[in-house]
C-alpha positions as CSV (number, residue, x, y, z in Angstrom):
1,X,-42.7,1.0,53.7
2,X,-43.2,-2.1,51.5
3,X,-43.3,-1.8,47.6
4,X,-45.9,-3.3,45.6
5,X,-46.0,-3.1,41.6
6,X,-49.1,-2.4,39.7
7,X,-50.7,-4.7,37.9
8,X,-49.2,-8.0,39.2
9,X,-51.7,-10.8,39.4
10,X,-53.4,-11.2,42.6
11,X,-51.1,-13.8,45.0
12,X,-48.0,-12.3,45.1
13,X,-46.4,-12.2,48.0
14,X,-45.6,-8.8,49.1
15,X,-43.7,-9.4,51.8
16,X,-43.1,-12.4,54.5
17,X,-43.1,-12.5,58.0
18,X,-40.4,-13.8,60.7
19,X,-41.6,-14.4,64.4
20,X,-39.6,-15.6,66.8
21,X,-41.5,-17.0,70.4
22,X,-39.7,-18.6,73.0
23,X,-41.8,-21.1,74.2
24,X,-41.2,-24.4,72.8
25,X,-43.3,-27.0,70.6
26,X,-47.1,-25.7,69.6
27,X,-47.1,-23.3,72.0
28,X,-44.2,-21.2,69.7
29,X,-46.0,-21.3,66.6
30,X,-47.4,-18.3,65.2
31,X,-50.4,-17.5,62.9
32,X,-50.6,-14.1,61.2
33,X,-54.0,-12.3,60.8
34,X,-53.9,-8.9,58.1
35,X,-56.6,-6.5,59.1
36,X,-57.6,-5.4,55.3
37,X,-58.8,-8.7,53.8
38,X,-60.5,-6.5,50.8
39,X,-57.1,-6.2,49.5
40,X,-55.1,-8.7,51.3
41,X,-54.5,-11.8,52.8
42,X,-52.3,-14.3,54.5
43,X,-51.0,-17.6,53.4
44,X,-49.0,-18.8,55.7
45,X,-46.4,-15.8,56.8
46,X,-46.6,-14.2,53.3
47,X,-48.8,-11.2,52.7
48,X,-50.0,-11.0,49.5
49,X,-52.3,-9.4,47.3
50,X,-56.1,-10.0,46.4
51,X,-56.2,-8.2,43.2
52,X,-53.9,-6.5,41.1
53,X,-53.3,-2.8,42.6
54,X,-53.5,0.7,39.6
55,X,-51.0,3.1,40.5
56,X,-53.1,5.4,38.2
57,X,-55.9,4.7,40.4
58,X,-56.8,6.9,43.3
59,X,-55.5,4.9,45.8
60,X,-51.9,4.5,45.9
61,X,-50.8,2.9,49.1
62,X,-52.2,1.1,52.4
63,X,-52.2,1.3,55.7
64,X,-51.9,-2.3,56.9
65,X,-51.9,-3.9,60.3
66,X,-50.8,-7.7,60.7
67,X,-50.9,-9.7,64.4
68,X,-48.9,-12.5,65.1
69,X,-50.6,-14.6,67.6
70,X,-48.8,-18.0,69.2
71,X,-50.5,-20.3,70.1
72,X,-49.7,-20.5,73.8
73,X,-51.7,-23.2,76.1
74,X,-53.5,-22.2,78.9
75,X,-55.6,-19.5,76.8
76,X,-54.9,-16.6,79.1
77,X,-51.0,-16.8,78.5
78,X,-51.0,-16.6,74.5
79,X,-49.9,-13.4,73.4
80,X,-50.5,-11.4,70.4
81,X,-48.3,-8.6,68.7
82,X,-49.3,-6.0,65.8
83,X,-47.2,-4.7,63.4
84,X,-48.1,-1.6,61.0
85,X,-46.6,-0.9,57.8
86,X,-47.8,1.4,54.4
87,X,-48.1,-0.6,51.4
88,X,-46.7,1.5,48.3
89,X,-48.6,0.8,44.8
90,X,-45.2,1.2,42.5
91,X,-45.7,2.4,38.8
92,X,-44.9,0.3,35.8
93,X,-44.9,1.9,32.2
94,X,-48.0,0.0,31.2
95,X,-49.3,2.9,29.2
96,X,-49.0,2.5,25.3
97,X,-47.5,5.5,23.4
98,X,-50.5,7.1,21.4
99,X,-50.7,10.1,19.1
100,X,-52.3,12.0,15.7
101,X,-49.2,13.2,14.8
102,X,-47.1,10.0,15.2
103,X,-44.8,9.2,12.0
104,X,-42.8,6.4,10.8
105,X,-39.9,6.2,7.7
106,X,-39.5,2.7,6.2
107,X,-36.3,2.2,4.7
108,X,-35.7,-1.4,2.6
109,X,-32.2,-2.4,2.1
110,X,-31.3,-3.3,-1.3
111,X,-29.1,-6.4,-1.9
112,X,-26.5,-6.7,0.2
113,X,-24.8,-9.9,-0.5
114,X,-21.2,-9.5,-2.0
């Protein structure tokens, strides 16, 4: 399960992968797909958000899929591996305090020098 707060701006990374292939030179590197790119996307090996997720929105978390895929030369011997993960939409108190019945005192201090 990976957090994500509510209304951060779309971009933040969510979370950042780590691959490890034993093959050596191009043939190790790895480039990271995400199966939701409505919500999400990759920069590199960070996922990060599109938008800005509501936790008071329906939708509160996602299932997301991410394959790593090396680059492995000749084609038939390059490999891919999936990894799945919920995305969490975390609350944040973004709601402003509102009310009829809401009351305030002002007090002003006098002179208080000596």
């Amino acid at each position: 399960f990976q957090p994500a707060p509510e209304n951060e701006a779309g971009g933040r990374p969510i979370l950042t992968m780590s691959s490890r292939d034993l093959d050596a030179g191009a043939n190790a590197d790895v480039t990271y797909f995400v199966n939701d790119t409505d919500n999400f996307r990759m920069v590199g090996d960070a996922l990060v958000g599109n938008v800005p997720f509501d936790f008071e929105s329906p939708l509160r978390y996602y299932g997301v899929s991410i394959w790593g895929h090396d680059n492995g030369l000749p084609r038939p011997f390059n490999t891919t591996n999936t990894v799945q993960f919920t995305v969490f939409v975390t609350d944040v108190d973004d709601q402003v305090p509102t009310g009829r019945n809401m009351a305030a005192t002002v007090t002003q201090l006098g002179d208080q020098t000596t």
